[in-house]
N, C-alpha and C positions, 0 to 999 in steps of 0.2 A: 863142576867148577868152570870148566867150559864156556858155558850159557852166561857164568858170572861177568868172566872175562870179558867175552864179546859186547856184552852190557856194557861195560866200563868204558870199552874202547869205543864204542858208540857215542855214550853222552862224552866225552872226554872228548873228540872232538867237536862238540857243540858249544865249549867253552865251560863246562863242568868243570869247575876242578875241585869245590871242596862239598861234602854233604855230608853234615852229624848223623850219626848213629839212629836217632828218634824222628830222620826225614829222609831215608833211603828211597824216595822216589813209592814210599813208601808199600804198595799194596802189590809191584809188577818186584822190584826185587825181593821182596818177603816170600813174593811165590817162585819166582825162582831158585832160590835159596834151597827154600822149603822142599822143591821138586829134586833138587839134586841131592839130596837128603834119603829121599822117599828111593829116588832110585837107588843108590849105594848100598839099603841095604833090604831091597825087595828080594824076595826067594833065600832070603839067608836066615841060617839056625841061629838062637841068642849067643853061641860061640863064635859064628862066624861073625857077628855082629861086635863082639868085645872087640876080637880081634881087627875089623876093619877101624875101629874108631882109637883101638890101643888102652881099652878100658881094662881093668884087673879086676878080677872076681874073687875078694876074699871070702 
């Protein structure tokens, strides 16, 4: 979420202030997103994984 931030507060001072949901600057935040994702739950078991995200396994 970091990488998110920093994003934000980049374009944000470029006079950024409003972007919908389906034009996120589209294809560099998607993979950042994406990447912070991939990190969170690399090297981790499907348990460890419920639990980082607060998922319940009936």
């Amino acid at each position: 979420m970091t990488r998110v931030i920093e994003y934000w507060k980049k374009h944000s001072e470029k006079g950024v202030r409003r972007l919908r949901s389906n034009n996120l600057d589209d294809n560099l935040l998607r993979d950042v997103m994406i990447q912070e994702v991939v990190d969170r739950i690399k090297g981790k078991t499907t348990e460890e994984m419920h639990e980082e995200f607060g998922i319940k396994n009936d």
